[in-house]
N, C-alpha and C positions, 0 to 999 in steps of 0.2 A: 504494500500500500504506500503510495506517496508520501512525503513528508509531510508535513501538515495533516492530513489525514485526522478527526476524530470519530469517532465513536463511542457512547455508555452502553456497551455490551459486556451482557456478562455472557464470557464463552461457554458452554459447557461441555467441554472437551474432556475432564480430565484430565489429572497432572501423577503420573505413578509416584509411588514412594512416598505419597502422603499421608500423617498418622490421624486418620478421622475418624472422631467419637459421634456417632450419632444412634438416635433409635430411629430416626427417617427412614422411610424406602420409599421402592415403587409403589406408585395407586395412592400415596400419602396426597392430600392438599397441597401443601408446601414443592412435593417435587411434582406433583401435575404443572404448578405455577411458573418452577421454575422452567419446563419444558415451554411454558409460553411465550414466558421470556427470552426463552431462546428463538422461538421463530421471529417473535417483533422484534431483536436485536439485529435479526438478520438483514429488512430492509434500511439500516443503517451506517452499514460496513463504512461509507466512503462520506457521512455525514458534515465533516468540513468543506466539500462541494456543494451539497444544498443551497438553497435558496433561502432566504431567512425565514419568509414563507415557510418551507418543505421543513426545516430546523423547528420551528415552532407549530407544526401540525403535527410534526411525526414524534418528539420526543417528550412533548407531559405524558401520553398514556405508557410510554416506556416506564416511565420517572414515578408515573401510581404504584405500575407494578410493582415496582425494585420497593418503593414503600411497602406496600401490601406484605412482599416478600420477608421483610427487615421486622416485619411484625408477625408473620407467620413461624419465622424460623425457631427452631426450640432452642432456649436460652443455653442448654449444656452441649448444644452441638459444637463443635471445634475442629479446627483443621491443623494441626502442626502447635497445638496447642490455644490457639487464637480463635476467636467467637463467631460465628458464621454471621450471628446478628449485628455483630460490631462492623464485621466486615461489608454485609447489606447496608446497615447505615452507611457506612464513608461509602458505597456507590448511589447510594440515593442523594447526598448530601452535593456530592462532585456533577452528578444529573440536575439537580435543583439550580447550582451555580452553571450551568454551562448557560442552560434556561436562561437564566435573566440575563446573562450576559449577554446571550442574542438580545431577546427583547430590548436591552437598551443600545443594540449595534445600530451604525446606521447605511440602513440597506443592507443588499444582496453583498456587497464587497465588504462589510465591516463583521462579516460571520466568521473569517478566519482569525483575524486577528482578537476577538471576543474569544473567541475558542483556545487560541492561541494563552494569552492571559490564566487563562483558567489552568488549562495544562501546566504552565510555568508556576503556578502552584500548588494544584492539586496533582498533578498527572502520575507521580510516581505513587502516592497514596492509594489510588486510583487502579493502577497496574496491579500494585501489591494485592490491594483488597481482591481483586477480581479475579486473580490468580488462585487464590485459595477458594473462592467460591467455586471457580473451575474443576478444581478439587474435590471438593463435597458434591460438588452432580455427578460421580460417578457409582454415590453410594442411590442415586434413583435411578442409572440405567439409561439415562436420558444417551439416543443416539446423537442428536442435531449439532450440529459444530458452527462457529460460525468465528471471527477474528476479535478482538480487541485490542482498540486502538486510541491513542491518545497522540498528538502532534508532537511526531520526531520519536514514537516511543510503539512499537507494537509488540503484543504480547499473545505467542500463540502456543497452545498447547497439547501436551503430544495425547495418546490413548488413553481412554478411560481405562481403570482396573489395573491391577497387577498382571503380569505377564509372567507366563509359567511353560517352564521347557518341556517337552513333549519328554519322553522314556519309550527306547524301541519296547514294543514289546517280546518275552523271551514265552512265550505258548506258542 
């Protein structure tokens, strides 16, 4: 993805090797949601192109969800020791700020630089947070993959689950 580039997607890819506490699964609320989130993430891969229009149509109902999510998520769940709902909050929180940033840009040309700002001081928060939520979608199975990106910064992540070597069989 281009430089500049943003998007508040959370991927849900999976990242192996991460130590995740949850009673979550499949068919839960919580990981249906997050399956949602994944498909509406998807039409915003390349969202520092938008339009300020298309920025501000397409990303509050992102920005509910990620709420909803940050309120759904069960408080003892954790990723590498770190709170899934902590980590929902700082994506909600970095979506809420990108939001007004637009809103107060002016025009179609003032989207990147608005975004741009935001990034420079949210953006690594951002990565991080999203990165371990990537994480914790592997304990729902969720197939949908899709990028996360933030300007100058993307974060993509490898297969959901542990990976396990096969043994010839000797029968």
């Amino acid at each position: 993805m281009a430089a500049g580039a943003v998007a508040a997607v959370v991927v849900l890819a999976g990242c192996s090797g991460a130590v995740i506490k949850s009673p979550a699964g499949p068919g839960t609320t919580f990981c249906n949601d997050l399956g949602t989130l994944a498909n509406q993430s998807a039409q915003i891969a390349d969202a520092a192109n938008f339009t300020r229009a298309q920025f501000l149509q397409t990303m509050p109902p992102i920005h509910a969800l990620v709420v909803k999510l940050a309120g759904e998520a069960p408080s003892a769940d954790t990723v590498n020791g770190k709170s899934v709902k902590a980590d929902l909050t700082t994506v909600a929180t970095v979506t809420a700020d990108m939001i007004s940033a637009v809103q107060s840009a002016t025009g179609d040309a003032g989207v990147r630089p608005a975004l741009a700002q935001v990034n420079a001081k949210e953006g690594q928060a951002l990565t991080v947070a999203v990165g371990r939520v990537d994480s914790y979608t592997g304990k729902c199975h969720l197939s949908t993959t899709t990028t996360t990106s933030v300007p100058a910064t993307t974060t993509t992540l490898g297969p959901v689950g542990p990976t396990v070597a096969s043994t010839p069989s000797t029968t």
